[in-house]
C-alpha positions in Angstrom: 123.9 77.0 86.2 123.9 76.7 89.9 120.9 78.5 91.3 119.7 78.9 95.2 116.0 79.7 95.3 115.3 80.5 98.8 111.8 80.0 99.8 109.9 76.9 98.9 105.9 78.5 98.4 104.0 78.1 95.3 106.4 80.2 93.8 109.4 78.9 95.1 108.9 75.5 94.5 107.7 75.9 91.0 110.7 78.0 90.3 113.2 75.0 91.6 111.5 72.4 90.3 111.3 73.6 87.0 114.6 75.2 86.5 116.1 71.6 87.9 114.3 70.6 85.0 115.6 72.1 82.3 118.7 71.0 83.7 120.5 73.7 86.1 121.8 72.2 89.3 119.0 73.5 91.8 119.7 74.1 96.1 116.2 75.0 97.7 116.2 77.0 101.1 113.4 77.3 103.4 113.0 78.3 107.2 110.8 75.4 107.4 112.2 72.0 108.1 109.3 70.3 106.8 109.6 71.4 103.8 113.3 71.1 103.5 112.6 67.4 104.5 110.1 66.5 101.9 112.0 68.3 99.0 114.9 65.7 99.8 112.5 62.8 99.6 110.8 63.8 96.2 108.0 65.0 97.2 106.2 68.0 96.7 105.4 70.6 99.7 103.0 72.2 97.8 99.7 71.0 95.9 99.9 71.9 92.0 99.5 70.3 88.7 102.4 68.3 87.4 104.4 69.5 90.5 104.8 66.3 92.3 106.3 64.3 89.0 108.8 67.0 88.5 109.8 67.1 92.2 110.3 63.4 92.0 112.0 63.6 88.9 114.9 65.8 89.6 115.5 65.0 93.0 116.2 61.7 91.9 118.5 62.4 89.0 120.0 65.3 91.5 119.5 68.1 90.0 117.6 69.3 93.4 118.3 69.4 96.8 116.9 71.4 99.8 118.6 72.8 103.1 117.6 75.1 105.7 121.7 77.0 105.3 121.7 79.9 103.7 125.5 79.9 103.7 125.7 76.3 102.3 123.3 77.6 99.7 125.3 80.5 98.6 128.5 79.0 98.6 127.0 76.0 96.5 125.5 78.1 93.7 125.8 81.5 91.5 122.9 82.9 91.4 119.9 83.6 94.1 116.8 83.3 93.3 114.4 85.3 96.1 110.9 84.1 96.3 109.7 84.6 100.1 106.1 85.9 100.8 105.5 89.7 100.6 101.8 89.2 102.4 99.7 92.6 103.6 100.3 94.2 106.7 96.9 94.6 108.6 96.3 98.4 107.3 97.0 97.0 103.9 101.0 98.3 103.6 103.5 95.4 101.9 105.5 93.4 104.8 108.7 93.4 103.8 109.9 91.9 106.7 110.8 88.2 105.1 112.5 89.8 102.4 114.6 92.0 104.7 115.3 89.0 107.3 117.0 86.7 103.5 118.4 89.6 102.2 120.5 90.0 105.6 121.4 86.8 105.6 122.4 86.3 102.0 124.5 89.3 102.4 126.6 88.0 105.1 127.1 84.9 103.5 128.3 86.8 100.6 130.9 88.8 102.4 132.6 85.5 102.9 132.2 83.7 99.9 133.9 86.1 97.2 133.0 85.8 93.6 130.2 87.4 91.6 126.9 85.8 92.5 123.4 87.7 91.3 120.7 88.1 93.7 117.3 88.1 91.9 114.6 89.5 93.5 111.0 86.9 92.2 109.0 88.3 95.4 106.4 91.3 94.3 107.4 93.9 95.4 105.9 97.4 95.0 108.5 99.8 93.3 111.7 100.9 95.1 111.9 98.2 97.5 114.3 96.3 95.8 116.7 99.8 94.9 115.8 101.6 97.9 115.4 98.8 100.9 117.0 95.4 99.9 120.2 97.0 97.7 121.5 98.9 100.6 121.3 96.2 103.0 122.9 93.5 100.3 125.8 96.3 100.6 126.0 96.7 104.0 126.2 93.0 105.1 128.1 91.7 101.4 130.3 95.0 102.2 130.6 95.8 98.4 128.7 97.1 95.6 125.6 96.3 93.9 126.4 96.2 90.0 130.2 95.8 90.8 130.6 93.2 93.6 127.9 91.0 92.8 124.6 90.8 90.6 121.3 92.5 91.7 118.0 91.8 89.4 114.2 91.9 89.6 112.7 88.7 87.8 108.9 88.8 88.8 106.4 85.4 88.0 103.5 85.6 86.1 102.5 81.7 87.3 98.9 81.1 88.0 98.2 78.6 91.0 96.4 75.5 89.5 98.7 75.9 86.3 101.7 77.4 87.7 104.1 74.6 85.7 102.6 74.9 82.5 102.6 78.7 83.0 106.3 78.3 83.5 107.5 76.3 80.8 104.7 78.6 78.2 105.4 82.0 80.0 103.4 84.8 79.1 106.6 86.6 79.2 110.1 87.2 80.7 110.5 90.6 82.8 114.5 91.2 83.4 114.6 94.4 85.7 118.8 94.6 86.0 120.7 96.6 87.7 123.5 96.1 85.1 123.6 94.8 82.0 125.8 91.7 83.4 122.9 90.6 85.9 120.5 90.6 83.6 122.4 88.5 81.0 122.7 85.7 83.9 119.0 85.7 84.5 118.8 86.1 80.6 120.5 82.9 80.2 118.0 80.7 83.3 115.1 80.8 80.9 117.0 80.5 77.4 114.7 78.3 75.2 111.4 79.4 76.6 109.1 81.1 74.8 107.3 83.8 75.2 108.6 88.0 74.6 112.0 89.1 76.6 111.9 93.1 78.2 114.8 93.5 79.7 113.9 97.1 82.1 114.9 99.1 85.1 114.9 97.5 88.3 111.5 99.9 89.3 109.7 99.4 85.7 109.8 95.3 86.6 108.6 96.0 90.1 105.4 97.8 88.4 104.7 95.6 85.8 103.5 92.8 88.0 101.2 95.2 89.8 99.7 96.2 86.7 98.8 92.7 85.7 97.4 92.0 88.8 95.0 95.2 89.1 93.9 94.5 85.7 93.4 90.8 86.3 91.4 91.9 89.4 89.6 95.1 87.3 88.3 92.4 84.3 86.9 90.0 87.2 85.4 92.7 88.8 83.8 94.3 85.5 83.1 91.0 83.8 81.0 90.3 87.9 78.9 94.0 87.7 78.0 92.7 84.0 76.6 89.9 85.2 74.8 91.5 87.3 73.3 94.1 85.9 72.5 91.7 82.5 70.8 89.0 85.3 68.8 91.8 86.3 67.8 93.1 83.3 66.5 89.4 81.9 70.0 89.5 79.4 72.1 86.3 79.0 75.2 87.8 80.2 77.6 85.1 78.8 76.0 86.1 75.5 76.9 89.6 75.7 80.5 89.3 77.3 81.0 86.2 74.1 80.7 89.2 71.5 82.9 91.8 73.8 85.4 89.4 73.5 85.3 88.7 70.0 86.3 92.1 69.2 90.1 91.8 69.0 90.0 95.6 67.9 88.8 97.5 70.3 87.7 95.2 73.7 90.5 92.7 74.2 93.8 94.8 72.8 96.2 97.4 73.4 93.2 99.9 72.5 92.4 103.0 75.6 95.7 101.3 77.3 98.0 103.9 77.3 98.2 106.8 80.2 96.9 109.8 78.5 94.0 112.6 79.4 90.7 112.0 80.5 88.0 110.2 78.1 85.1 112.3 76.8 82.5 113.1 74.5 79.0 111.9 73.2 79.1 108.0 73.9 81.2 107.4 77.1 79.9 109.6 79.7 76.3 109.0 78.8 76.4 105.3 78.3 78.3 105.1 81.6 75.6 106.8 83.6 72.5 105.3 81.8 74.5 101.2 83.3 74.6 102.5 86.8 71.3 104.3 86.9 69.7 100.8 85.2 71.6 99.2 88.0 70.5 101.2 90.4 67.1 101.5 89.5 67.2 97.5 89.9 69.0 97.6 93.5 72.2 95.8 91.8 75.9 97.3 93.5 78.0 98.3 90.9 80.8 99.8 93.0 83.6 99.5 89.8 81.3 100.5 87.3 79.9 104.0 89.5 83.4 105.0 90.2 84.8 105.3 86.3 83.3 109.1 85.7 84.7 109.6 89.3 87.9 108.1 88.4 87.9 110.1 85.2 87.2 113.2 87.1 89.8 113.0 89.1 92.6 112.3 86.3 91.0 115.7 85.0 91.4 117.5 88.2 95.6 116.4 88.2 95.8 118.6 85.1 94.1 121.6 87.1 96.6 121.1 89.9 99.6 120.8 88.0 99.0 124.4 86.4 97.9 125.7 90.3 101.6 123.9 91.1 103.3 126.5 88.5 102.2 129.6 90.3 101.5 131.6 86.7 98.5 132.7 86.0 98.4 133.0 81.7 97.5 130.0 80.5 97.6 128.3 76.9 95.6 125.0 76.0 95.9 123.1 72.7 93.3 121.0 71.5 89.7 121.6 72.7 87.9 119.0 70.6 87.1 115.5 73.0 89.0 113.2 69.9 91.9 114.7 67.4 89.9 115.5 63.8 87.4 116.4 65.0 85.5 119.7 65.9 82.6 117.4 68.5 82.9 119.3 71.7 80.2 117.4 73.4 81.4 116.4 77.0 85.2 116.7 76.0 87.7 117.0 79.3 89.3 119.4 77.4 86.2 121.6 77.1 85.9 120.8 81.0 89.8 121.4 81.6 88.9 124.8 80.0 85.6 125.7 82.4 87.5 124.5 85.5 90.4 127.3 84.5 88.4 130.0 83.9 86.3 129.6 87.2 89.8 129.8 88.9 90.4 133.1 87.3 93.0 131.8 84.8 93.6 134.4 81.7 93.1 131.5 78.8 93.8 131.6 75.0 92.7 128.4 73.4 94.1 126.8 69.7 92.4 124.2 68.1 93.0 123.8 64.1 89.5 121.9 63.5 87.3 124.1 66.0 85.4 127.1 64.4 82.2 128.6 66.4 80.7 129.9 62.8 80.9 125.7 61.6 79.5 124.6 65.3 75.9 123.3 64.5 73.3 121.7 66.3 73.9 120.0 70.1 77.8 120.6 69.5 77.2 124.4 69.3 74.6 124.2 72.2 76.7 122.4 74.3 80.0 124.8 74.1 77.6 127.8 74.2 76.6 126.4 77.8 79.7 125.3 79.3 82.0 128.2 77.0 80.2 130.8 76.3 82.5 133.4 75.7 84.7 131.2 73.6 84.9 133.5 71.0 87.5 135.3 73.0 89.6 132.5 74.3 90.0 130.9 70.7 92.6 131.9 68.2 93.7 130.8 64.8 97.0 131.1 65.1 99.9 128.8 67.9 102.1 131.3 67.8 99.6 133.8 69.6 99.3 131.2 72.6 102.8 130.7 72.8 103.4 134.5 72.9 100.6 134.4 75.1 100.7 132.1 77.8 103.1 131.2 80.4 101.8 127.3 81.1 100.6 125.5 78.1 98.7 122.7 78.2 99.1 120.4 75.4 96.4 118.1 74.2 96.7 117.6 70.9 98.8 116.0 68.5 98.6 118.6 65.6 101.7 118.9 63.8 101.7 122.5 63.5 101.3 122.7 67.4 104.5 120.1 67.9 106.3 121.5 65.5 105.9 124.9 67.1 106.6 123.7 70.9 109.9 125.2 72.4 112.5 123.5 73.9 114.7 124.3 77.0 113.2 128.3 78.2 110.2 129.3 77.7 106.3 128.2 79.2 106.0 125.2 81.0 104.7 122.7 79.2 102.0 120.2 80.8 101.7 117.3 78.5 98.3 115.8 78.6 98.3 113.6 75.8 102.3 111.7 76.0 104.1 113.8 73.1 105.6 111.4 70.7 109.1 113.4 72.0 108.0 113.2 75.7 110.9 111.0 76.5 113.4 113.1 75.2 111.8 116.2 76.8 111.3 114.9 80.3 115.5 116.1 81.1 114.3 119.9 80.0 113.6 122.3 82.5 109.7 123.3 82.4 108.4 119.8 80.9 105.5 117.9 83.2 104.1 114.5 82.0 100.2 114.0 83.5 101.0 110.6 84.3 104.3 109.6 83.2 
């Protein structure tokens, strides 16, 4: 294919070199003459592993060339590729100004060339730039239609500076966010033979997706840094301890605790959590990630509570009470808090859950609910169809079968998912149906 990758950064760079390599015809398109310059004489303007033999490589064979035209580049090639810098703005906001300033000029040039070409958007980008921002100008200056007149796609990297053509070749992944199903077969067909999962996804879910990897990549440093800490201080070889987290493929390093759902609760959590940071405390070590979880978790608790003040109804059902589906343990369960937090507000509350009974409650379980619920006797009934007739908001937060199988559809109370019903993507069209984070 004949791609124009306009800017020639880390990302940039790799991108042309690499594609030129596997044998598209490559234009690169910087602002920067210097750059432009040592493209055309095979050499790298950026310092990376492997980076310099490719450049060398393809120039040479010419598969890639540089300019500083954007119209010589579009008319020379079919397909865009966008990879200026999106750096911070001094309060911390995304500068979108490059990306406007290429977007604008790649539109113009497109008014003039005619044909199809794609635009894909490599730049991160937080969500609804690219649909929001960059589409309408690409219509205004290309005077046509995204999706009709030409291509518009989101193709974020996941390279690693240091290992950014290895990364490239071995990807992690391929994210396709397309506008249409015909853009994202042409950036489909740029990385045919590499390995590595295909999702093809809407334009704003690829926009995300890099964002999450990043804030997780930062969140494990971070936590993998505060358990250094604390284990230094506490005379305990941290690379020992963090060597068996990460042998546990089960629960540590896996999809496990990473899907958007309620709040996390019971015995072990909660407690654990507190006794780290007081340890850390108590040995002057700043644990800044680490102290803000419970507050984190509190405040995923209190979106639930606002969501029902949001309805304006004051009859309220909840479903599930126990912290974990099975199970009748009470002990620090968000739902139990969900519950408290209502009833302070003066909510009327009926309460179903199949496996809690206050005559089976024993021990610290019963002496817990009797302290934060003690009149739970009222609030709990046996039977769903009692909340349902009940309450005019019901908050769901378990996935008994009885209880889904008993939900309504279309009229009826609104329904707060807490927990992401397996049928939440179905329900989210129907009037009166509100995901907690999704």
């Amino acid at each position: 294919m004949r791609i124009s990758v306009f800017g020639l950064g880390y990302v940039g760079c790799v991108s042309a070199a690499c594609l030129a390599g596997m044998g598209h015809e490559v234009i690169g398109v910087d602002v920067n003459q210097v750059k432009v310059d040592l493209v055309n004489e095979g050499r790298a303007p950026v310092v990376e592993e492997r980076i310099g033999e490719l450049i060398a490589e393809v120039v040479a064979s010419g598969a890639l060339r540089a300019t500083g035209d954007v119209r010589e580049a579009i008319m020379g090639s079919e397909v865009s590729l966008i990879c200026v810098g999106t750096p911070s703005e001094p309060n911390g906001s995304l500068c979108t100004t490059y990306l406007e300033r290429v977007t604008e000029q790649i539109g113009t040039a497109l008014a003039e060339r005619g044909g199809r070409q794609t635009v894909v958007f490599r730049s991160t980008m937080l969500p609804g730039t690219c649909l929001k921002l960059l589409v309408p100008i690409l219509e205004k200056y290309a005077g046509g239609t995204a999706g009709v007149d030409f291509g518009v796609a989101v193709n974020p990297e996941f390279l690693r500076e240091g290992t950014s053509v290895r990364d490239f070749f071995d990807p992690p992944k391929t994210v396709i966010g397309e506008l249409d199903r015909a853009s994202g077969d042409v950036v489909a067909a740029l990385y045919d033979g590499l390995p590595g999962e295909v999702f093809r996804v809407p334009v704003p879910t690829a926009e995300a997706i890099k964002y999450a990897d990043n804030a997780f990549h930062g969140l494990k440093i971070g936590f993998a840094n505060e358990m250094g800490a604390v284990c230094q201080a506490l005379g305990v070889d941290s690379h020992q301890v963090m060597d068996v987290f990460l042998a546990d493929r089960k629960l540590n390093i896996s999809p496990a605790y990473l899907r958007p759902g309620f709040a996390f609760g019971g015995s072990c959590l909660p407690k654990d959590l507190r006794s780290l940071v007081h340890a850390a405390q108590r040995a002057d070590v700043s644990v800044p990630i680490l102290s803000n979880v419970l507050t984190s978790n509190s405040a995923h608790l209190q979106r639930a509570v606002e969501l029902v003040e949001r309805t304006g109804r004051r009859r309220v059902g909840l479903f599930g009470l126990s912290f974990k589906p099975g199970t009748d343990d009470l002990r620090e369960s968000p739902l139990v808090q969900l519950a408290e937090t209502l009833l302070g507000k003066g909510y009327d509350l009926r309460i179903h859950d199949a496996h809690v009974s206050l005559s089976r409650l024993l021990g610290a379980n019963r002496e817990y609910i009797e302290t934060r619920l003690p009149h739970l006797a009222q609030l709990l009934t046996e039977s769903v169809d009692e909340v349902l007739e009940h309450a005019e908001v019901c908050l769901i937060g378990t996935r008994d079968p009885a209880v889904l199988s008993a939900l309504p559809h279309g009229d009826g109370p609104v329904l707060i998912d807490l927990i992401h019903l397996p049928d939440a993507d179905a329900r989210r069209t129907e009037p009166g149906y509100v995901g907690l984070a999704w």
